[in-house]
Structures are given as C-alpha cells and as structure tokens.
N, C-alpha and C positions, 0 to 999 in steps of 0.2 A: 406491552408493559413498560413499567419505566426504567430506563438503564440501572438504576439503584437499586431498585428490586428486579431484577432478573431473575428468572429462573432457569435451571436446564430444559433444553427442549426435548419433549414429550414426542418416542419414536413410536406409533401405535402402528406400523406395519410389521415393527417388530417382535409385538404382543400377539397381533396378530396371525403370523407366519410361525409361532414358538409350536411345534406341538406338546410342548409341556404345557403348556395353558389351555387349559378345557373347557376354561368358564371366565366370561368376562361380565360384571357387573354395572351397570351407568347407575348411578344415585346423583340425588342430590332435588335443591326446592323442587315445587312445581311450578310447569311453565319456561321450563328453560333449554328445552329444545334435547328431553333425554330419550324420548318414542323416536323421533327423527334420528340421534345421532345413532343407536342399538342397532335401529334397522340400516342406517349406512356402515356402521362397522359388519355387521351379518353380512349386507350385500358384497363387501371389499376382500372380506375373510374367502367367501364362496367363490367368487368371480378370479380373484388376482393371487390368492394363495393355496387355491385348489383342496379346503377343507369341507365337509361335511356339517352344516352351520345351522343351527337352529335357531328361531330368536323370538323369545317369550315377553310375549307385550300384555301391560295390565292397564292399558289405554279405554278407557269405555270410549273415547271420539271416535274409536276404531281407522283412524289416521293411515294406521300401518298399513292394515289391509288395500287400501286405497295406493295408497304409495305403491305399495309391490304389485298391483293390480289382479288385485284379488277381490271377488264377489263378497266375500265374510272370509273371518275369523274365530274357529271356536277352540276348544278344548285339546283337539287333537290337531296335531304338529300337519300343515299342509304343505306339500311342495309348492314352490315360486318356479313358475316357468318362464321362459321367453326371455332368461338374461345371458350373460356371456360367460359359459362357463366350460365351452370345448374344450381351450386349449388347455386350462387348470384344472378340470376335469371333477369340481368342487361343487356342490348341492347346497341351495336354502332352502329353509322352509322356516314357517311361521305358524304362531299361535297366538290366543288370547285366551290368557285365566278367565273361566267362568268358576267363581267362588264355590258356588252353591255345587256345583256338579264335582269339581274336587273333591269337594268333603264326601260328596256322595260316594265317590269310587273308593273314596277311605273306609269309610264304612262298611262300603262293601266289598269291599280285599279282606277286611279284619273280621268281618262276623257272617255269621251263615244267613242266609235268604230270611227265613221266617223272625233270625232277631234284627238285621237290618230295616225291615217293613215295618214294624215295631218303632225304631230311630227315627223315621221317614217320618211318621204318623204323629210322631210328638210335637205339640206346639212348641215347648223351648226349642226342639233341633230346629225346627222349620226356621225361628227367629233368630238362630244363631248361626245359622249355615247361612242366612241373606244377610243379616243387616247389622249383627252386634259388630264395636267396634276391635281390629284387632284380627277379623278372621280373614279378611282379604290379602294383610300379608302373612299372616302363619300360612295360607294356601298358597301363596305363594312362594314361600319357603317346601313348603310340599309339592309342589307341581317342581321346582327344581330339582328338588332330592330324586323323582320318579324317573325322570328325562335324567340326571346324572346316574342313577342304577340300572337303565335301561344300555346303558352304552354304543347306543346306537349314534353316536355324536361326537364328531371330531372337536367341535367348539358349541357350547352353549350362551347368547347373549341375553341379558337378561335387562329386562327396563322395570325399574322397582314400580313399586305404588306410587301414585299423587296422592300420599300420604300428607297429612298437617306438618308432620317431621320427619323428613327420609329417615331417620334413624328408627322411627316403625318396622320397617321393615325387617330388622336388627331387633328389635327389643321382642317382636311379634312370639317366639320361643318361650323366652324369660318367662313374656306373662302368664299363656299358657302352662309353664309349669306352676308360678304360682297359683295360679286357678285350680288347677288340677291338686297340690299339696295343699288350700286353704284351708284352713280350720270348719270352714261352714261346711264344706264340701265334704269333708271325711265326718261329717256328722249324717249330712245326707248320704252319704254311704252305708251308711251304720245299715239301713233295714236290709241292705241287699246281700251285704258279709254277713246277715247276721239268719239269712235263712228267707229272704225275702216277703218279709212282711212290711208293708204298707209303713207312711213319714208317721200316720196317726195314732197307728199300735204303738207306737214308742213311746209312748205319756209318762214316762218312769219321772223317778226319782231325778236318773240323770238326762232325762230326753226333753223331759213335759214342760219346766219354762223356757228352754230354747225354742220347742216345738210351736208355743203360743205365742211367744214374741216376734218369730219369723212371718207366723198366719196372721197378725195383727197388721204387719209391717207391709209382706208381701201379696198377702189375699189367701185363700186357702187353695183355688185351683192353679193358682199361679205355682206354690209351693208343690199341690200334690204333679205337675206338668215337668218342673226341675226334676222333682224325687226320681220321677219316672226314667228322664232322658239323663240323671246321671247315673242312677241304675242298671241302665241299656248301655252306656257306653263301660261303665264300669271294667271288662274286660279290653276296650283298648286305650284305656288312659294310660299305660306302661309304651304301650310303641307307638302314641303319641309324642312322651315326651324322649324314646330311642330316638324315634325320628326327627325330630326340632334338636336334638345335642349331634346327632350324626350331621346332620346338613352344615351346623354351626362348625363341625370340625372342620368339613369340604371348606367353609368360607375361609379358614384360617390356613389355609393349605397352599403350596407353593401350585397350585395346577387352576387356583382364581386371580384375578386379574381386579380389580376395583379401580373401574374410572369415577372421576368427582364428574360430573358437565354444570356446569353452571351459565348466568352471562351475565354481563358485568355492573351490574345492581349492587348496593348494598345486602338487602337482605337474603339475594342467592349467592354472596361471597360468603356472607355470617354462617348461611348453612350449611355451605361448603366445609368452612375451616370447623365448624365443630364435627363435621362427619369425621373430616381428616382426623381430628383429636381421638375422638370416638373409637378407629380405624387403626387408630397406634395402641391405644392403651389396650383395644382388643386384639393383637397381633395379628391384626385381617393385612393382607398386601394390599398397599394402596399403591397403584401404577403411575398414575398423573391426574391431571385435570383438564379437560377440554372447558374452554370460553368463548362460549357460543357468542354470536350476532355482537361482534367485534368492530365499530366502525375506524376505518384507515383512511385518512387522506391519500388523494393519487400524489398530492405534491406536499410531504409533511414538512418539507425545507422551509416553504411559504406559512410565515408564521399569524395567529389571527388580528394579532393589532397589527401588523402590517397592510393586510388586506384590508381592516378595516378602515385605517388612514385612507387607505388610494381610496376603496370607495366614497368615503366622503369625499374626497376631495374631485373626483370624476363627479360625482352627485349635484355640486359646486356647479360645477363648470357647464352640464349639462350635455344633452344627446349623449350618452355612452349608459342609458339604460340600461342593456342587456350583460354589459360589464359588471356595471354595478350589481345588480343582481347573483353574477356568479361570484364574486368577491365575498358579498357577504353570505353566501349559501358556503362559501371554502371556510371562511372564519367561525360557523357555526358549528359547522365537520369539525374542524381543530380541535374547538371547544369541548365539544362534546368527548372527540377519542382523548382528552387530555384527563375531564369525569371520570371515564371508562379505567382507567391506566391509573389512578392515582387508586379508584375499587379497589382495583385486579392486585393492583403493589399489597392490601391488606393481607391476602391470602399467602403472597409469596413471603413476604415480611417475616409470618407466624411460621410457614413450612416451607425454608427456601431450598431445602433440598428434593422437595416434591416436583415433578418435571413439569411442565405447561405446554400447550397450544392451543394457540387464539386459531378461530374460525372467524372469517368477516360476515359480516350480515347478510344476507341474499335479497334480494330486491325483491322477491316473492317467497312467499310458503312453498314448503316442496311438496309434490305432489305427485310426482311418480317417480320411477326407477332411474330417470337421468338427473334427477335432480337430487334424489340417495347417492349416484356414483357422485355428482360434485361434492357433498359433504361429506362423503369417503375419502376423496382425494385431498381435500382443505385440511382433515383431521391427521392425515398422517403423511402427509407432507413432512420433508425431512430436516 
C-alpha cells in the first residue's frame, strides 16, 4: 500500500492464538480468495496454535475439501487427517452447509415426527428450503449458532456465502424476521390461531377481499400450499427468530473475530469498505483486512519508466532480446503493483485505523495442504 495511506499491520497469529476468540469470520465480494484464505487460517490455528478448529465452508466448487484432501464435504463437521499437529496437539476438521438439510434438522429439533413429515411434504417448504433467496445464509447463520452451542470447539472459521452482497449474510436475520412479523403472514396465520380452519373458510367481512385478491394474484394452490407450510411451522417462527437475535448477539461479542479478504480491484475494495461501514455501525469486531493476490516487484527501487527507457534503447541497439523482454515484463509488474496500491489506499483512506495484510499472488491455485500452510504463513506474517 502507499506510504500515505499506510495501515497498521494486521497480526492474525495473534487472533489466532487468543483463546478468547472463538469465532473468526472471512467476508467480503465473491471471488477474492475467502474459501482459501478460512481454510489456511483453520489449518494455521490447528497445526501451529494447538486449538480445536473447525471451518465451515459454503463453497458449492467444494474447493476446501480438495485442498484439505478430503473425498467430500457435507453437513456434519469431518476431521482432516495427515497434517502436522503433534507437537501442538490441535485438530481440524471441516464442513459444507448443505441448505436444505439444515433446515431440515431445524425442523426437526423444533416439532415432533408426524408434524415435521407434514413440513417436508409441503411444496412452499420444499421451495424454500432449496432455492428462495435469503435461506442459504440465514442457514448459515444457523449452522453457526449450532456448532457455537455445541461447544465442542476451540475456534470456529467461517467462509460466508458467494452472496451478490457479503452483507447477506448479515442482513439474512433481519429479513427473516420481517417475513415472519409481515402483515400478509399474520393474516395467513389467522386460520391456524384461529382453530385451524382452512385460508378459504375465511371469506368474512374481514378476510374475503384479502382472501380473493391474494388467489387472483398468487393462484389458489399456490395460496392454499403457503397457508399450509405457515400453519406447520407456525409453532417455531418464535425460535426461529430467538435463534437469528441470539447468533446476531454472538457476532457482536468480543469472542468473534471479523476478517474483511478482499484483492485489490475496485469493486472488492468498495465491498469491503462498505462491510467495514456496515461492521461499525453494527458494533460487530472488525479485526483487519487480508488483500489477497498482491503483486510486488523483486526489485521495487527499479522504477517503470526507467526500465522502460533502457528497454527501448537495448531494443535500438539490438541483440539484447531476452533483456528487453525482462525490462519491460519488470515495468509492467511496477505498473500494475502501483493500480493495486493506489485501490488498496481507498479502503485505508476511509478506515485507516483498521489493520491490513497484503498476501502476494501465488503463481498457481492452491490445491492442497502445502499450499494452505503457505497462505497461512503470508497472512500472519508479522
């Protein structure tokens, strides 16, 4: 970054190492290297600070599992064999949010066998448990809350959604409760408080042009398939929304960790610093920012219109090809880290008291455990 926008540097061995920190969060755009960075912090915590480290991936490329060398990834927390964890005496293990099954084990933790089969059977639930927008990160705000009540975990990592807006996964609660408090919704309520009679017995005075309006709008089965599936949950819409304010507390609590990751683009800086915004005004701890795929010159002294002089002029002169060549590949590096640095300054500018560490770019994708420990090591480097 540029000496005038400096930041403090960002110590994540020592986030790491806190046992008061239970939970550490990676947000931010998608595509910016936050599935990689979760799984190198998991592996760094396990290996080199001898904690108990789980790390919850909502990666459908299923990436992780590949990296840690794992066959799959599902629902339930797997241990990671075969890395170095003697002498610190520390445990990883991994998972992938499967939506649909979350919700399921929600449903079925909260209501008995014969009304959960009922839930299962509803076409809303089916369609809302897969694909409405919005339920992949409330689950994943529940898959966290379950794994932090569970206690079985020294450190929780968490890799949010490839959401359109990392801050999805943050607002994911909210909406939920407004859905849950909607005015339409407490109308669809209405048969099941009311002794459970059917959306169409309601034709009243006060029921029957809402009733017609909604069946014109949304179809009649479509209407009588809601009525149903919010009928059926009707008993756990309350520890739904305990559970989405409790988790929200956890986030705002000194024992969560909130890294930004971004890499040095405009539009995953922009979404960074509104997260950070986001992040203060909801008094969540925000720890630092890791900036991935960072490019450095080996030799930054050598400047690019310098290099680029001598090349033309070697170019000139002729036979010194292979000169030429490195010259202006050095000039273009410059170039480029100078882009990068003038980005990066945006985010420090706006939150210059937020910490930083740049990661340099890797000359390949990672793809397994040696190549998690190097982005381990680059991130909390001191």
């Amino acid at each position: 970054m540029p000496s005038e926008a400096a930041a403090p540097q960002l110590d994540v061995d020592q986030i790491l190492a806190d046992p008061g920190v239970r939970i550490v969060v990676c947000c931010g755009a998608g595509g910016v290297g936050k599935t990689t960075t979760a799984a190198a912090l998991a592996l760094r915590a396990a290996e080199q600070h001898g904690r108990r480290t789980v790390v919850l991936t909502i990666d459908p490329a299923r990436r992780l599992a590949q990296s840690l060398g794992l066959t799959e990834l599902d629902n339930t927390p797997r241990q990671v064999k075969g890395i170095d964890v003697e002498a610190s005496g520390g445990e990883l293990h991994a998972m992938m949010l499967d939506m649909k099954r979350t919700f399921d084990d929600v449903v079925l933790q909260h209501t008995d066998p014969a009304k959960a089969q009922e839930i299962f059977a509803n076409p809303f639930y089916q369609a809302m448990s897969s694909t409405f927008a919005g339920t992949q990160e409330y689950m994943a705000m529940e898959k966290l809350g379950q794994l932090h009540a569970r206690g079985e975990w020294d450190l929780i990592v968490v890799d949010t959604p490839p959401s359109r807006s990392a801050l999805d996964f943050l607002d994911a609660p909210a909406r939920l409760s407004r859905f849950l408090d909607g005015r339409m919704l407490r109308l669809l309520l209405a048969p099941a408080r009311s002794g459970g009679r059917s959306m169409f017995s309601l034709v009243t005075a006060s029921f029957g042009m809402f009733s017609k309006v909604v069946q014109k709008v949304l179809g009649a089965q479509l209407l009588t398939d809601l009525s149903g599936f919010v009928a059926a949950l009707d008993s756990m819409f309350g520890g739904f929304r305990q559970r989405a304010e409790q988790t929200y507390r956890i986030l705002q609590a000194r024992e969560t960790a909130f890294l930004l990751v971004a890499a040095p683009e405009p539009d995953a800086v922009r979404e960074a610093a509104y997260f950070a915004g986001r992040l203060r005004s909801e008094r969540m701890p925000l720890a630092g920012l890791v900036l991935n795929r960072v490019h450095t010159p080996t030799v930054p002294a050598l400047d690019a219109e310098a290099c680029l002089a001598a090349a033309q002029r070697l170019a000139e002169a002729g036979g010194h090809d292979g000169t030429v060549d490195v010259l202006r590949a050095h000039a273009a590096l410059v170039q480029q880290a100078h882009r990068e640095q003038r980005v990066a300054a945006r985010f420090t500018e706006a939150f210059p008291q937020v910490p930083a560490v740049s990661v340099t770019a890797q000359p390949a994708d990672v793809h397994d455990v040696d190549g998690l420990r190097t982005i381990g090591a680059a991130v909390s480097r001191p």
